[in-house]
C-alpha positions in Angstrom: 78.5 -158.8 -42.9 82.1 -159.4 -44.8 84.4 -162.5 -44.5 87.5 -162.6 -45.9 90.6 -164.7 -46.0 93.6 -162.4 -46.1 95.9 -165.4 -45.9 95.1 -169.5 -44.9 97.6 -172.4 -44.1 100.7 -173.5 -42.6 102.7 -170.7 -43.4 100.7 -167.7 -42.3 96.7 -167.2 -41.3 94.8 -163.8 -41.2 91.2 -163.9 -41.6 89.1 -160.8 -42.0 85.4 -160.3 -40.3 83.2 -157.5 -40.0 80.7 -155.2 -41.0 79.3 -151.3 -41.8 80.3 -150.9 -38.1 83.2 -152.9 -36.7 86.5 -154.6 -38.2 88.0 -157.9 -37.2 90.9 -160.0 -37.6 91.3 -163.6 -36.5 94.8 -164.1 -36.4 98.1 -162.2 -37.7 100.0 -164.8 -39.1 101.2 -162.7 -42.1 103.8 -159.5 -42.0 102.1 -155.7 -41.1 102.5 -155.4 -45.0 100.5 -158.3 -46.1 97.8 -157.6 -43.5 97.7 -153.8 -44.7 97.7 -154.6 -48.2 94.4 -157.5 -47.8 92.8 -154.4 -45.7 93.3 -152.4 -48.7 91.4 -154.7 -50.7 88.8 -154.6 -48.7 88.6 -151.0 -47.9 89.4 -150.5 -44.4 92.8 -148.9 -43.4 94.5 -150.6 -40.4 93.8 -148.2 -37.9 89.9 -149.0 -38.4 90.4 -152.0 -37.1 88.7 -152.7 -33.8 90.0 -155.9 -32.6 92.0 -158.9 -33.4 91.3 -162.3 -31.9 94.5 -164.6 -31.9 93.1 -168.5 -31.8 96.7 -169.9 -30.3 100.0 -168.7 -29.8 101.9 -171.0 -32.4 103.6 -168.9 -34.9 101.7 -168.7 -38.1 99.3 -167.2 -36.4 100.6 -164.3 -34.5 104.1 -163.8 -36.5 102.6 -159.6 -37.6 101.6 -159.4 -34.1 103.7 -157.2 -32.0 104.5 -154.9 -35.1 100.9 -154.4 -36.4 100.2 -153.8 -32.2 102.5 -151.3 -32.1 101.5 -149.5 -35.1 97.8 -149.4 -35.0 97.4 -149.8 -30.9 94.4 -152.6 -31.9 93.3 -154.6 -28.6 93.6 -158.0 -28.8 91.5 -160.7 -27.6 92.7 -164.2 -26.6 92.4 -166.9 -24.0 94.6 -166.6 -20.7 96.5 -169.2 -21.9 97.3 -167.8 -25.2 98.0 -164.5 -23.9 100.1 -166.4 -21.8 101.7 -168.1 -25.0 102.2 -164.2 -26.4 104.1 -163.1 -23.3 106.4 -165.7 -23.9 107.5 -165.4 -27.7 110.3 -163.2 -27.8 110.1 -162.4 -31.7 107.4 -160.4 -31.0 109.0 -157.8 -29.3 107.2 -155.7 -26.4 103.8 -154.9 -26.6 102.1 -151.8 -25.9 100.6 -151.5 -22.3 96.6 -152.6 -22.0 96.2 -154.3 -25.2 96.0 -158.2 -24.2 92.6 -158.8 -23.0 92.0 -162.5 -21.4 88.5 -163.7 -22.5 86.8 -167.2 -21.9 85.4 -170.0 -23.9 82.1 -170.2 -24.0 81.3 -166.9 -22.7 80.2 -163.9 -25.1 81.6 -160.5 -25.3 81.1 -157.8 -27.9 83.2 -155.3 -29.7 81.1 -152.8 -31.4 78.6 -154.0 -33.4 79.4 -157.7 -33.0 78.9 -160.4 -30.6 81.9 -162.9 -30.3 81.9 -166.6 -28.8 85.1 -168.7 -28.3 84.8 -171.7 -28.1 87.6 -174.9 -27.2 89.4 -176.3 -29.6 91.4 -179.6 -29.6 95.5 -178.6 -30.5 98.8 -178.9 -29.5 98.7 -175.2 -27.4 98.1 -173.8 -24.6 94.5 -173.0 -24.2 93.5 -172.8 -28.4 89.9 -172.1 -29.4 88.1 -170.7 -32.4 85.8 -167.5 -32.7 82.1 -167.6 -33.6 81.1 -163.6 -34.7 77.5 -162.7 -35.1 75.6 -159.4 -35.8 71.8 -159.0 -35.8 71.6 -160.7 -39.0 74.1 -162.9 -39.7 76.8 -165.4 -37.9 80.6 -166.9 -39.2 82.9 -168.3 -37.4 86.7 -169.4 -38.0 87.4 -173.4 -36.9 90.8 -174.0 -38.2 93.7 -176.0 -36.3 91.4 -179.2 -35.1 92.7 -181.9 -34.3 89.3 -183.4 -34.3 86.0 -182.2 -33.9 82.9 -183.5 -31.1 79.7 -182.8 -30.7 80.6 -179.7 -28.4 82.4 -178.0 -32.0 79.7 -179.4 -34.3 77.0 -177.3 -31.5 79.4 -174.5 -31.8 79.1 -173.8 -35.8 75.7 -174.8 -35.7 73.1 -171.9 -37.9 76.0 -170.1 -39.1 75.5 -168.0 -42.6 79.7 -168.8 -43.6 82.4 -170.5 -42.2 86.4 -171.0 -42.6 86.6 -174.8 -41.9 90.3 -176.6 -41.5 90.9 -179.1 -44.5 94.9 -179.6 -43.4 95.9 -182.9 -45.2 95.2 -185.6 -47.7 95.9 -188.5 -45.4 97.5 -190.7 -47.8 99.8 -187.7 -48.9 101.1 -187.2 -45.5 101.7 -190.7 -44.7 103.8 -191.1 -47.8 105.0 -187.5 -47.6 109.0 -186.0 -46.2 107.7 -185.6 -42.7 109.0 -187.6 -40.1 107.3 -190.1 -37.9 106.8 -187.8 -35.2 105.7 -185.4 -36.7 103.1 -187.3 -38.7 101.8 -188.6 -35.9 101.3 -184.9 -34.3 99.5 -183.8 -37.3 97.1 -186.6 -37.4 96.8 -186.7 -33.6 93.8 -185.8 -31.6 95.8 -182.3 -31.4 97.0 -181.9 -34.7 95.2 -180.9 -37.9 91.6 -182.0 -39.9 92.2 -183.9 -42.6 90.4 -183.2 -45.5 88.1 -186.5 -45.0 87.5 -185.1 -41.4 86.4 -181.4 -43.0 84.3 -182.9 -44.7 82.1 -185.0 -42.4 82.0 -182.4 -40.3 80.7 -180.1 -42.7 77.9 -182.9 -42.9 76.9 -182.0 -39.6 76.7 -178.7 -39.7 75.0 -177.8 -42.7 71.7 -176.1 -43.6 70.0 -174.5 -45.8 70.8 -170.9 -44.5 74.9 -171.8 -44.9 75.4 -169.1 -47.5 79.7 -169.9 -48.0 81.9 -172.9 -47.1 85.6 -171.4 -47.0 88.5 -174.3 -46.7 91.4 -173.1 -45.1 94.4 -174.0 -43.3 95.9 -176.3 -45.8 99.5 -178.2 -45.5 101.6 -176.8 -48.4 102.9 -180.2 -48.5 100.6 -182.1 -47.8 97.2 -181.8 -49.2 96.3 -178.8 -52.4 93.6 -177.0 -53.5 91.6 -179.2 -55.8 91.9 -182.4 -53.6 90.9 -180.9 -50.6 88.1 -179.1 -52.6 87.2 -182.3 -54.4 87.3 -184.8 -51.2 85.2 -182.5 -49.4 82.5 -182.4 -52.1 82.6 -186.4 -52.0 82.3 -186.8 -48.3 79.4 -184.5 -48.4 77.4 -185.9 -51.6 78.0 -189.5 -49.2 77.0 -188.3 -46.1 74.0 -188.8 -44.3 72.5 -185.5 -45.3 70.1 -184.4 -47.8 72.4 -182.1 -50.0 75.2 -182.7 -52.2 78.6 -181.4 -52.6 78.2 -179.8 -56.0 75.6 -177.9 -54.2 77.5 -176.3 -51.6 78.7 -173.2 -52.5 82.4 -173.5 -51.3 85.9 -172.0 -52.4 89.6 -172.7 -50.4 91.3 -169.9 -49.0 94.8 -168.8 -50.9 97.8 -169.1 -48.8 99.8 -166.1 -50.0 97.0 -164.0 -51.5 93.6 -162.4 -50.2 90.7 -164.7 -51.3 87.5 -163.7 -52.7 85.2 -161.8 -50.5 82.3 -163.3 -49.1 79.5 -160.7 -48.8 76.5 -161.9 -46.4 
C-alpha cells in the first residue's frame, strides 16, 4: 500500500492512497495539472484512478474538481451533505451525469481492492468527515480539518500502519498573527482547525507499535511552519502518557505546493 501527499494545507489538499490494484485520491484541492503531475510521480496516469473521496466542500479541497471529473470521468465519493455542498459551488462547473455517489459515516464500502470507512469529523461544513482505507494488509487514513478530536476519532485511527494528521496552527502565532478576531476564533473553535499542541496529544492516543509513518498536514501558511509543527509534535509526544518518544516516531509534514515523499507500506 502507497500514501502520498500530492499537496497539504490552507491553500490546496490532494492526498494520494492505493495499491498494486486500486488508486485513490482524498481531496482535489490543487489544479488538473498539479494532480496529474504528483500522479506522474507516482506512476499512475489520471485515468487509473478509481475513485476520489472529497472530505468537505470548502474550497481547498475540491477547487480541480469539476475539471479533473470531466476529464478522467473518476466517481466520486462524499457524504450527502457534501455532495450537497458540490451541487452548490458554481466554480466548478457542471459535472458529468452519475459520478456523485452519497456514502455514510461509519458504514464501509469498497472500491476495488480497498475497504473505505468515513467517519464524522468536527468543522465548519456541511456534513465533513475523514476516510479510513484498508487492504488485507495494511490501513491509513486521512484526519485533517478537526476542530477537535473525541474519543469516537481517536477509535477511528486506531491500528492504522500511516496516517495524514492535521497540525493547522502554532497557537501563540495565530493569536498574535493578521487574522481578525473572528476569524481566530473560527480556527480555534470546536470547528475550526488542530493546533499543533492538539496533533500532537492526539497522536498520543493513537500510537503503536505497528504505526509505520506519521504524516503532518494541513498547515496554516501563516500561521504555524514546518519545523514548529514538526518540533511541538515530537514534544507533546516525548510528554505524553505513552511509552514512546517523539524522536522515535518516524514522521515527516506534507509540502504545500509540492508532492511529498512517498510512504511505501
Amino acid at each position: 500500500m502507497r500514501l502520498c501527499s500530492i499537496a497539504s494545507g490552507s491553500s490546496g489538499n490532494c492526498i494520494y492512497v492505493g495499491d498494486d490494484h486500486t488508486h485513490l485520491l482524498v481531496d482535489t484541492g490543487i489544479s488538473k495539472k498539479r494532480i496529474d503531475q504528483g500522479l506522474t510521480t507516482l506512476g499512475i496516469k489520471g485515468e487509473e484512478v478509481d475513485g476520489i473521496l472529497i472530505t468537505h466542500e470548502h474550497i481547498d479541497h475540491i477547487q480541480g474538481l469539476g475539471v479533473y471529473s470531466r476529464k478522467y470521468e473518476v466517481p466520486i465519493y462524499a457524504t450527502r451533505g457534501t455532495i450537497a455542498g458540490i451541487r452548490a459551488c458554481r466554480s466548478l462547473g457542471k459535472l458529468p451525469e452519475g459520478l456523485l455517489h452519497e456514502v455514510d459515516v461509519d458504514r464501509r464500502f469498497t472500491v476495488g481492492t480497498l475497504e473505505i470507512t468515513p467517519f464524522a469529523i468536527s468543522h465548519d461544513a456541511n456534513e465533513p468527515s475523514g476516510y479510513r482505507v484498508e487492504n488485507e494488509e495494511k490501513a491509513v487514513a486521512v484526519a485533517t480539518d478537526l476542530g477537535k478530536y473525541d474519543p469516537y476519532i481517536v477509535q477511528n485511527l486506531r491500528d492504522l500502519n500511516a496516517v495524514v494528521l492535521e497540525a493547522n496552527h502554532d497557537i501563540h502565532m495565530l493569536e498574535v498573527g493578521p487574522y481578525p478576531y473572528p476569524l481566530k476564533r473560527r480556527v480555534m473553535g470546536d470547528k475550526g482547525h488542530l493546533s499543533n499542541e492538539s496533533s500532537g496529544r492526539l497522536l498520543c492516543d493513537i500510537l503503536h507499535d505497528d504505526l509505520q509513518y506519521v504524516v503532518l498536514g494541513h498547515l496554516s501558511k501563516e500561521n504555524n511552519y514546518e519545523e514548529l509543527a514538526y518540533e511541538t509534535v515530537k514534544l507533546e509526544v516525548s510528554i505524553g502518557d505513552n511509552p514512546y518518544r517523539g524522536d522515535n516516531i518516524p514522521m515527516m509534514v506534507a509540502k504545500r505546493d509540492q508532492i511529498s515523499d512517498i510512504i511505501t507500506l
